[in-house]
C-alpha positions as CSV (number, residue, x, y, z in Angstrom):
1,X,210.6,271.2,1.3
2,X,209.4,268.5,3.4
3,X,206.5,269.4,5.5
4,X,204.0,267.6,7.9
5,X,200.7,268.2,6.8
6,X,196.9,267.4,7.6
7,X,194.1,267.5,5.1
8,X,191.6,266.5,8.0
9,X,191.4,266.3,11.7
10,X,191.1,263.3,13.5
11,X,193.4,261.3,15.5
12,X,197.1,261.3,14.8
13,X,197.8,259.3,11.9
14,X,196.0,262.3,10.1
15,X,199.5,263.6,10.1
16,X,201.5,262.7,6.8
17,X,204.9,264.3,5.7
18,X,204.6,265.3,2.3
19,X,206.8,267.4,-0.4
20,X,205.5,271.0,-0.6
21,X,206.4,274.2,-2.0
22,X,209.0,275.8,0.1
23,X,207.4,279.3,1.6
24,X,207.9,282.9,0.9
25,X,208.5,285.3,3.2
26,X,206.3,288.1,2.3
27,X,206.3,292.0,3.9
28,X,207.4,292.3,7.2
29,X,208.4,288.2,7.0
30,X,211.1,285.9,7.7
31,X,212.1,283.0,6.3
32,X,213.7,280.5,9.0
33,X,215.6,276.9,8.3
34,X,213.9,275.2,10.8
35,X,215.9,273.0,13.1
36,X,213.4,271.8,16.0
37,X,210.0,272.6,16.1
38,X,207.8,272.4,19.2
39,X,204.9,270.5,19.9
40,X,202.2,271.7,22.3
41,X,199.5,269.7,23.6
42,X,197.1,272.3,22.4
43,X,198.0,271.1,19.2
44,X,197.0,267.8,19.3
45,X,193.5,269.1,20.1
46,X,193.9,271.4,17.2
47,X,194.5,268.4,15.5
48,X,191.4,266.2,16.7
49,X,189.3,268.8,16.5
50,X,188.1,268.7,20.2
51,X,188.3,270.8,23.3
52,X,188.6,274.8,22.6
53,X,189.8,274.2,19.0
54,X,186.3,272.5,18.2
55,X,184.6,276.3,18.3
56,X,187.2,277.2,15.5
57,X,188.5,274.8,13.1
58,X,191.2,276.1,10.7
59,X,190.9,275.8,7.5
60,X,192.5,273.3,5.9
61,X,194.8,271.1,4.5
62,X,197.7,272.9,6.7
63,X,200.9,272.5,8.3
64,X,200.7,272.6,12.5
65,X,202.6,273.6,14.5
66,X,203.6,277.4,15.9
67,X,207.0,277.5,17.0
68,X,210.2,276.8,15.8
69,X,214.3,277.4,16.3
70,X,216.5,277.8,13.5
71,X,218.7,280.7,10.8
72,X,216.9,283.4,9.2
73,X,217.5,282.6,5.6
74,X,215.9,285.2,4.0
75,X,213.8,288.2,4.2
76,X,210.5,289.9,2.9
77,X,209.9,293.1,1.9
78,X,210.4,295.9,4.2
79,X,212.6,293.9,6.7
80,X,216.7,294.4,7.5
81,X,218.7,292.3,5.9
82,X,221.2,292.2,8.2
83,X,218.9,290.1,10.3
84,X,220.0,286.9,7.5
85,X,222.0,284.4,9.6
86,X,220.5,285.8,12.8
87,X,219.5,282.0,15.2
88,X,216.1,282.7,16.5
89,X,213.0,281.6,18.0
90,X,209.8,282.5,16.5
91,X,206.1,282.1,16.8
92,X,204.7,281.2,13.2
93,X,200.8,282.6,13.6
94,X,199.1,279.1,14.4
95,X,200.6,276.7,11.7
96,X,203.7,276.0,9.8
97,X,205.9,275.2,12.3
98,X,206.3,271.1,11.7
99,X,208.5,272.2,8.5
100,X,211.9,272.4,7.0
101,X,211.3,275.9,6.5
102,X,208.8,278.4,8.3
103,X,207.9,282.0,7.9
104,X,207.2,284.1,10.8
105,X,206.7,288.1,11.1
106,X,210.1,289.6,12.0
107,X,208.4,290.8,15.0
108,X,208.0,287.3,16.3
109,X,211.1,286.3,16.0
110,X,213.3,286.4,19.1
111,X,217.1,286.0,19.0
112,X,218.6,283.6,21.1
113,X,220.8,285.0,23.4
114,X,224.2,283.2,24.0
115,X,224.7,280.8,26.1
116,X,221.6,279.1,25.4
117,X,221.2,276.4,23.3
118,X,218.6,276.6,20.2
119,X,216.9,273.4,21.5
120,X,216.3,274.9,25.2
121,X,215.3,278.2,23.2
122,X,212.7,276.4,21.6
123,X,211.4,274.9,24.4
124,X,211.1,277.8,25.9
125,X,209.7,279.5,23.7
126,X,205.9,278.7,24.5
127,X,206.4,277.3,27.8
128,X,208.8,279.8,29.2
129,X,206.7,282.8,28.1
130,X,203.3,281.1,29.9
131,X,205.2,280.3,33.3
132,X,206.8,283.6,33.4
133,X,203.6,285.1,33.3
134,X,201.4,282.9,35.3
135,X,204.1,283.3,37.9
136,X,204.2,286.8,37.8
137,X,200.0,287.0,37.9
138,X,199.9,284.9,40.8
139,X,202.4,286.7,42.9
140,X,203.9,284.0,44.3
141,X,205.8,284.9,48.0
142,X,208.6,283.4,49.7
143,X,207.6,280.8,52.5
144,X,203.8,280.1,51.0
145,X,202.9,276.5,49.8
146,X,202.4,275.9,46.0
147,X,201.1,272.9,44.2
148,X,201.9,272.4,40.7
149,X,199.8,269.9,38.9
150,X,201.4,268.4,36.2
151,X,204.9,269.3,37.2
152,X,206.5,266.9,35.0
153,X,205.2,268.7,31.8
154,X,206.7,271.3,29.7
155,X,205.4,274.4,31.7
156,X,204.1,272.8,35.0
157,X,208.1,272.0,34.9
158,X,208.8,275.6,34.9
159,X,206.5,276.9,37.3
160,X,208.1,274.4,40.1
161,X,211.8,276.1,39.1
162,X,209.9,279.8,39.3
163,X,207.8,279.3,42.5
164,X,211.0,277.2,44.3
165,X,213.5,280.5,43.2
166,X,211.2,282.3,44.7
167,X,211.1,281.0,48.2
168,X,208.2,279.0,48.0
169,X,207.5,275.2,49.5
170,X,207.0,273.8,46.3
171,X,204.7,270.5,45.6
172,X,205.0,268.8,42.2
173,X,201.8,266.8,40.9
174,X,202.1,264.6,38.2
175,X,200.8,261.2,37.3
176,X,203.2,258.0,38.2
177,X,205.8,257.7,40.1
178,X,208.3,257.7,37.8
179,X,208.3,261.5,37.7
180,X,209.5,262.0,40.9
181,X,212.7,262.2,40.6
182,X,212.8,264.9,37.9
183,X,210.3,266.9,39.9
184,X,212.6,267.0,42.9
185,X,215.6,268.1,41.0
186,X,213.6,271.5,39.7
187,X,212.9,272.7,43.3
188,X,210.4,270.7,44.8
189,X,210.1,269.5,48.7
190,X,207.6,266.9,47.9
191,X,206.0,264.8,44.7
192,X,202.5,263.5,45.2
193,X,201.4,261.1,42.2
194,X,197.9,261.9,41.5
195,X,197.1,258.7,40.0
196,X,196.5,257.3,43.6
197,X,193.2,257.7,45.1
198,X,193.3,260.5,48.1
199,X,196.4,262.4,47.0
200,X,194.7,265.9,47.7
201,X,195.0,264.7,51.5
202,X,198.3,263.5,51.1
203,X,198.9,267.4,49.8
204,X,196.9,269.3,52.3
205,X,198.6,266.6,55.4
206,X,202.0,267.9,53.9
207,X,201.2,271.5,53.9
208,X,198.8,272.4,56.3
209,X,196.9,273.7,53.0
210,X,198.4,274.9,50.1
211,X,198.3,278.7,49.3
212,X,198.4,278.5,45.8
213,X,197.4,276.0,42.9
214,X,198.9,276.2,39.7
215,X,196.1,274.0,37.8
216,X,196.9,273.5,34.0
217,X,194.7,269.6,33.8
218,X,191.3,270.5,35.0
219,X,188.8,267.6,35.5
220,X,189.0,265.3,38.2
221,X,192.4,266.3,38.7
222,X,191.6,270.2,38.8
223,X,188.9,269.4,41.4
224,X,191.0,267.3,43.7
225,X,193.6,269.6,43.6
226,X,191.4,272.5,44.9
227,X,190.3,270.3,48.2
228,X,194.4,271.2,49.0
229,X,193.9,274.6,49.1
230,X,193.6,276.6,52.5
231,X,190.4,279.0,52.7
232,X,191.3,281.9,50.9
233,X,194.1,280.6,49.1
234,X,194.8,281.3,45.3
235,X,194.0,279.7,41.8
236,X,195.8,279.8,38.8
237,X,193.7,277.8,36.2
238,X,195.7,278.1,33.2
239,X,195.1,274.8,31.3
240,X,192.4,271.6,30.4
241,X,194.1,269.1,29.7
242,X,191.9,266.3,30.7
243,X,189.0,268.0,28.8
244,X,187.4,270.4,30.7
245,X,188.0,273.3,32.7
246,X,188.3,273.4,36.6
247,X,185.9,276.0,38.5
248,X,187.7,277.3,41.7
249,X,186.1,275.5,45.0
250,X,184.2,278.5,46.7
251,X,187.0,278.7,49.5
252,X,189.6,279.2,46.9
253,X,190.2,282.7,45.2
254,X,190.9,283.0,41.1
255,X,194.4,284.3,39.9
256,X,192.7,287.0,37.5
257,X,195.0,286.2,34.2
258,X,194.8,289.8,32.9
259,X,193.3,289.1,29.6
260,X,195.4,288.6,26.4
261,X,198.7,289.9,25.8
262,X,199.5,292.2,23.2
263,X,202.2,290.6,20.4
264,X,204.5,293.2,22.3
265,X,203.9,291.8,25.9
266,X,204.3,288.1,24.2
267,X,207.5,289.2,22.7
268,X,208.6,290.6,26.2
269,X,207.5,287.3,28.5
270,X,209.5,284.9,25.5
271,X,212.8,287.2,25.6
272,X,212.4,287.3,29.9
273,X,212.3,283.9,29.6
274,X,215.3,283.2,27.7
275,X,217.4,285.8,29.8
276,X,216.1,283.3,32.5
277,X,218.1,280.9,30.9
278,X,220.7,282.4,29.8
279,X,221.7,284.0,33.5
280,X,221.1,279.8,34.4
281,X,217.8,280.7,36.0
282,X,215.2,278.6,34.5
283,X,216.0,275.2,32.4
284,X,213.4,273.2,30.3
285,X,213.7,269.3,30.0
286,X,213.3,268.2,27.0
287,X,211.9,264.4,27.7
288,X,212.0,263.3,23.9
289,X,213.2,264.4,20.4
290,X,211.3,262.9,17.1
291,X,212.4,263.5,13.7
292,X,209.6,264.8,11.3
293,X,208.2,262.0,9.8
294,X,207.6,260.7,13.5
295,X,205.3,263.8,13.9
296,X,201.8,261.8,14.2
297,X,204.1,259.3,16.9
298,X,205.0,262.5,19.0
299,X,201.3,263.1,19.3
300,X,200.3,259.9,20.0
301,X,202.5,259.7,22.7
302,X,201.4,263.6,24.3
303,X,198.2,262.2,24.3
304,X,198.9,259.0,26.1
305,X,200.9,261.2,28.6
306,X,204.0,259.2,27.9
307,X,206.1,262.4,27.4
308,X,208.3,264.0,29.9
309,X,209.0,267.4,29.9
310,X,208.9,269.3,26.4
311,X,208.4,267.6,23.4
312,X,210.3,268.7,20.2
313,X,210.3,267.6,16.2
314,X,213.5,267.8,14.2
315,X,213.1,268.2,10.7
């Protein structure tokens, strides 16, 4: 099979597709035809070797990538054999994904509901599952004021659509203005574009205050967008984009995240997510497509921030 692989890290032309053997679903396994794969910015870090993935390298060479959408084509030892032609989503266990074929436990493979298309599923599939639960930890109310840095992104998109259903005043963040519009159109009142100097006043002029942050950038970004909260309002600090974490201002109170979730409680937030989507609830924009040799492009162009929305490979 074709497969995108990397025998080092460093910047994105360490990314070369390559002929390998095709995997083997082993006990407990399935064996997907992989039809998009989903790239998170996490990854590209992974893939540079910088920011939380410097602590722990993987071993390599390997394949990236941890989600994908496609048919279960075979099965390992131990598993139902019904499930064979079943379209799912599934979580691959840190690499594998940017392939023609990927193995995942059956446990982490999720089956799209209908109504949903397998491209929106995969988008979802990461992104959904972290704004559902960021939403739920921060117990958003109806009437407060919630920023959303990096609205235009994969998840930051999300949170605007979650926060706005759920009666909040929603303010999207993102850089340039030519992310406005999109913002807007997934429930916000207001965009700010954070590349202008002084837009945490713009933010705290338009809302008194806001009563919740959802911060997934950090830096300079993360620290502006604090100065926009009220005293006492709430954190959610999910994310380092820019490079480094952001430490809640001492007037601002930390969403605690509840530690990691359990495989189970993973499973539960990606299948919530897609019953989002099926009932018409929640919809991911997918800003760009790349076919698999384009894989070191895609990252090159997360990295750049010249993505919109989710970003998916298609082998």
């Amino acid at each position: 099979m074709r497969a995108v692989t990397m025998d080092r890290f460093g910047g994105p032309d360490v990314l070369q597709v390559r002929q390998v053997a095709d995997p083997v679903p082993e006990a407990g396994q399935v064996l997907v035809a992989v039809e998009y794969a989903g790239i998170t910015f996490v990854e590209t870090q992974v893939r540079a070797g910088r920011g939380p993935a410097a602590k722990q390298r993987p071993p390599l060479p390997r394949v990236p990538g941890n989600g994908v959408g496609g048919r279960i084509v075979a099965v390992g030892p131990g598993v139902d054999p019904v499930l064979t032609g079943t379209v799912v989503v599934a979580t691959t266990g840190g690499a594998g994904g940017y392939a023609e074929l990927a193995v995942a436990r059956v446990e982490d493979a999720v089956p799209v509901p209908a109504g949903v298309e397998l491209r929106d599923a995969v988008a979802l599939l990461a992104d959904g599952r972290t704004a559902v639960l960021l939403h739920r930890q921060a117990e958003v109310r109806a009437g407060e004021w919630v920023l959303v840095e990096a609205a235009g992104g994969g998840v930051g998109g999300l949170l605007v659509q979650l926060a706005a259903a759920s009666g909040a005043r929603v303010i999207g963040a993102a850089r340039g203005a030519g992310k406005g519009g999109l913002v807007l159109s997934l429930g916000a009142v207001a965009y700010v574009d954070y590349s202008r100097p002084g837009w945490e006043r713009e933010v705290a002029d338009l809302s008194g205050g806001v009563d919740l942050v959802f911060d997934g950038v950090g830096g300079a970004v993360g620290a502006q967008g604090m100065l926009a909260v009220r005293p006492g309002g709430r954190a959610s600090v999910y994310g380092m984009a820019s490079g480094s974490w952001t430490e809640p201002a001492g007037h601002v109170r930390a969403v605690p995240d509840g530690g990691v979730p359990s495989a189970a409680e993973v499973r539960a937030l990606a299948e919530e997510a897609l019953a989002l989507a099926a009932a018409g609830r929640l919809r991911p924009t997918i800003g760009q497509t790349y076919p698999l040799h384009e894989a070191a492009e895609a990252h090159r162009a997360i990295e750049a921030r010249a993505t919109t929305g989710k970003t998916l490979l298609i082998p």
